[in-house]
C-alpha positions in Angstrom: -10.3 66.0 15.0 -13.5 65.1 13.6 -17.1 63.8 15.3 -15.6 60.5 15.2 -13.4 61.7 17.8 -16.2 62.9 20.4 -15.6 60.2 22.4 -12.1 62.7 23.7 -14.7 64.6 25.2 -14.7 63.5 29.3 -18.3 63.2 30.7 -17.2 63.8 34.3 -16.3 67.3 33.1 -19.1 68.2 30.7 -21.9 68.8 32.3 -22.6 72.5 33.2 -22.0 72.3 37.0 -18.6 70.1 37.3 -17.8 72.2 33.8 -18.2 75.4 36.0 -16.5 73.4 38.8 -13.4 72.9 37.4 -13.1 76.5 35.6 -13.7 78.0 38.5 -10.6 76.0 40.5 -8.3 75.8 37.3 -7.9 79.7 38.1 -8.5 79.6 42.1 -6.9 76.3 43.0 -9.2 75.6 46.2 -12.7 77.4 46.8 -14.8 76.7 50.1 -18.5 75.3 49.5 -20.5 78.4 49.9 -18.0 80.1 47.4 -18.5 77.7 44.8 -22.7 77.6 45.5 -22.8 81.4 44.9 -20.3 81.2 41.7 -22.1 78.7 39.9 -26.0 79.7 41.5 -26.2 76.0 42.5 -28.2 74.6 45.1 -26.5 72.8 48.0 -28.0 69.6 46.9 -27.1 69.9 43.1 -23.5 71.3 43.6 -23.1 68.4 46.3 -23.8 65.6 44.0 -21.7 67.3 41.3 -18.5 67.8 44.0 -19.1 63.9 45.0 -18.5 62.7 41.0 -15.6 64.7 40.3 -14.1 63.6 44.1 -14.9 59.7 43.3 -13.3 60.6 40.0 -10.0 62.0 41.7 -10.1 65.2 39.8 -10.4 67.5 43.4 -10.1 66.9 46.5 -13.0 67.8 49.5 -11.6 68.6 52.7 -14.4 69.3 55.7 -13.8 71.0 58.9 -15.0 72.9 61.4 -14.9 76.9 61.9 -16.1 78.3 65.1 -18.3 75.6 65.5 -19.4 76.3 61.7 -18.7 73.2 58.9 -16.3 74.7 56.1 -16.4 72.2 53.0 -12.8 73.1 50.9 -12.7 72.2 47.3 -9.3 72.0 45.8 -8.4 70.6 42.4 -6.0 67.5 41.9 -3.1 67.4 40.0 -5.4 64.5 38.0 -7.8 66.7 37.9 -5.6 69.9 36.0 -4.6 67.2 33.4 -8.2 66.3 32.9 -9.4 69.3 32.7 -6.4 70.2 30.4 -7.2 67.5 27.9 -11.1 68.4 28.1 -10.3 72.3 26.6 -8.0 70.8 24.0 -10.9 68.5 22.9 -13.4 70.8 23.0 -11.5 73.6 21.1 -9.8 70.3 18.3 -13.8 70.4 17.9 -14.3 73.7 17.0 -11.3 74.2 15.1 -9.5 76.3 17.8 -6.3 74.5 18.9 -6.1 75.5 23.0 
């Protein structure tokens, strides 16, 4: 893999937030909002937006309920989103010369 193949290389993921996102639920599979905030030391508007993209792109899934009358936000990666995330660290590591 060369620079002509940066274009591998999925925007959704990349940034540092969704990035940190999608590391964190690779390993952990679901995460609750305040979880992930504290993780990543995001603010609630930030990590919002960032949850939203990677949800309209179908890589996790956001479930919102209620706990004793407190909202609890659940983050859970999606079986698109593994295989995304997947093909991002093999394009990232074809670039540095590290197969994954």
């Amino acid at each position: 893999m060369g620079l002509h193949d940066l274009g591998r290389i999925d925007e959704i993921i990349h940034g540092r937030i969704r990035l940190g996102i999608m590391v964190y639920l690779a390993d952990a599979e679901v995460a609750d909002f305040t979880e992930l905030k504290t993780a990543l030391e995001a603010t609630q508007g930030n990590l919002s937006i960032h949850l939203k993209k990677l949800e309209e792109a179908g890589y996790v899934s956001i479930d919102k309920s209620f706990v004793d009358k407190k909202p609890l936000t659940r983050v859970r990666i999606t079986d698109a989103g593994r295989e995304a995330f997947q093909a991002y660290v093999e394009a990232i590591g074809a670039l540095i010369g590290k197969p994954a």
